[in-house]
C-alpha positions as CSV (number, residue, x, y, z in Angstrom):
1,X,-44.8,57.3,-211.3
2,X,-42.6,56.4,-214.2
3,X,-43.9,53.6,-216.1
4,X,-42.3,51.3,-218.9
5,X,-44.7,48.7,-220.1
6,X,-43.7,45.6,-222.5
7,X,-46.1,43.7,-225.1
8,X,-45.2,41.8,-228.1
9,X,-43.6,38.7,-226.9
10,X,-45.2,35.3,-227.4
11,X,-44.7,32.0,-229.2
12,X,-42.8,31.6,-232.9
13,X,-41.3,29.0,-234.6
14,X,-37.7,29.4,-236.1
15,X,-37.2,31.8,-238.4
16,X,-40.2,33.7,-237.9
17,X,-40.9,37.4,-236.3
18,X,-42.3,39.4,-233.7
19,X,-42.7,43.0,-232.9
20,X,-42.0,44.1,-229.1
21,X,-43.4,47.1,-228.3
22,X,-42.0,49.5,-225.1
23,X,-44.9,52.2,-223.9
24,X,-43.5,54.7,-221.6
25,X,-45.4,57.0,-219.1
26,X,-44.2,60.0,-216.9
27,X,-40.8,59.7,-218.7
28,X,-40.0,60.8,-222.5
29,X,-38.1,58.2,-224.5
30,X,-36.4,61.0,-226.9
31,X,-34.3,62.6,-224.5
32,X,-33.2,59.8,-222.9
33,X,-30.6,56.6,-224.0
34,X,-33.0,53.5,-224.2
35,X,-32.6,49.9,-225.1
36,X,-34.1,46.0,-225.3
37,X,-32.2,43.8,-223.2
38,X,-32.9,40.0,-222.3
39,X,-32.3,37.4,-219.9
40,X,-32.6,33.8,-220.4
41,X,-33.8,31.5,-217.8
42,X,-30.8,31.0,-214.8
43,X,-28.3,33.2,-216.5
44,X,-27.4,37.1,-216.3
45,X,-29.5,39.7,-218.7
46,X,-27.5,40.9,-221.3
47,X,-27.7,43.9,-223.6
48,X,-29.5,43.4,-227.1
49,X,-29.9,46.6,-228.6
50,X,-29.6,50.4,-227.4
51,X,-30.9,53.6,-229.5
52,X,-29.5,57.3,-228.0
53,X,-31.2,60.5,-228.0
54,X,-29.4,61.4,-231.5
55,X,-30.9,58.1,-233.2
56,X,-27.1,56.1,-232.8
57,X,-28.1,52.6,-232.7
58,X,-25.8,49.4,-231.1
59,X,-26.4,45.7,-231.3
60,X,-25.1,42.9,-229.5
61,X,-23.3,40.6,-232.2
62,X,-25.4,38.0,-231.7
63,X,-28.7,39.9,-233.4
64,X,-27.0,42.2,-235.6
65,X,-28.8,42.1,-238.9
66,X,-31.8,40.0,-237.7
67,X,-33.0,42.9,-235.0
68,X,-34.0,46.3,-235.5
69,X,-34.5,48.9,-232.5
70,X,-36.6,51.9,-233.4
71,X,-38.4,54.9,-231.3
72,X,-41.2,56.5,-232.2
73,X,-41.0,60.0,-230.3
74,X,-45.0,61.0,-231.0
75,X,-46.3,58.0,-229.4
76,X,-43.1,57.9,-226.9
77,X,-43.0,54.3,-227.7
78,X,-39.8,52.1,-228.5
79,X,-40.0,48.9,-230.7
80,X,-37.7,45.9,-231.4
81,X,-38.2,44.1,-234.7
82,X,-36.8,40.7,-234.8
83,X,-36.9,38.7,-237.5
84,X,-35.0,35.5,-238.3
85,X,-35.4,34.4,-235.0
86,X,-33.4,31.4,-233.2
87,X,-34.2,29.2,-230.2
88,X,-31.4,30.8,-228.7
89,X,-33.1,34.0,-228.3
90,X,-35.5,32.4,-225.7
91,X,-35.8,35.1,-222.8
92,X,-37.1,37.4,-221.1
93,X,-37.0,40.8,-222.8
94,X,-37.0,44.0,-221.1
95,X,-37.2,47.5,-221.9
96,X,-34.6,49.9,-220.0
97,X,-34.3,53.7,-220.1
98,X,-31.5,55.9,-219.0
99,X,-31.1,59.8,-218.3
100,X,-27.5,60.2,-220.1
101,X,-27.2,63.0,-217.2
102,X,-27.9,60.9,-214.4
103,X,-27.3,57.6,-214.9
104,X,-31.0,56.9,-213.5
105,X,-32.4,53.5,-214.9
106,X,-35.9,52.7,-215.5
107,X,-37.3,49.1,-216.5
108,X,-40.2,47.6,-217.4
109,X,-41.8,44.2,-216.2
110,X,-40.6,42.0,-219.5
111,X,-42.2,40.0,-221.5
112,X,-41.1,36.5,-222.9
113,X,-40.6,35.5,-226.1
114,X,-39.9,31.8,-226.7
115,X,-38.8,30.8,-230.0
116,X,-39.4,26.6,-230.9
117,X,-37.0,24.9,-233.5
């Protein structure tokens, strides 16, 4: 069964960092288009960062500069760097993989990241 498993999120203050950290089982992050995206309590989750099987990276607007996506094919783990960080990005951050062949989605459970100001 394919598995995507979160870790990294937690408490910081304003300004500060944290590390999330995807693990993926059954599946193989390199071939596929994978990303970070979050979802803020009562509203919709939106897309933060995606990396493609070539290495292309996108950001939303909103963490451009302050977040860095990165995949690490050996230990078929993806990360998200986030530094700089604002109470507005408070949420729920999930991992998401997708074969660019058959639009199949994978996701992972999330894991929260609350930032105090």
């Amino acid at each position: 069964q394919v598995q995507l498993v979160e870790s990294g999120g937690g408490l910081v203050q304003a300004g500060g960092s944290l590390r999330l950290s995807c693990a993926a089982s059954k599946i193989t992050l390199s071939i596929l288009t994978v990303g970070w995206y979050r979802q803020p309590m009562g509203t919709q989750r939106d897309l933060v960062a995606t990396i493609s099987p070539s290495g292309s990276t996108n950001y939303s607007d909103s963490v451009k500069g302050r977040f860095t996506i990165s995949r690490d094919n050996a230990k078929n783990r993806l990360y998200l760097q986030m530094n700089s960080l604002k109470s507005e990005d408070t949420a729920v951050y999930y991992c998401k993989a997708e074969s660019p062949f058959t639009k199949r989605e994978y996701w992972g459970q999330g894991t929260q990241v609350t930032v105090s100001s």
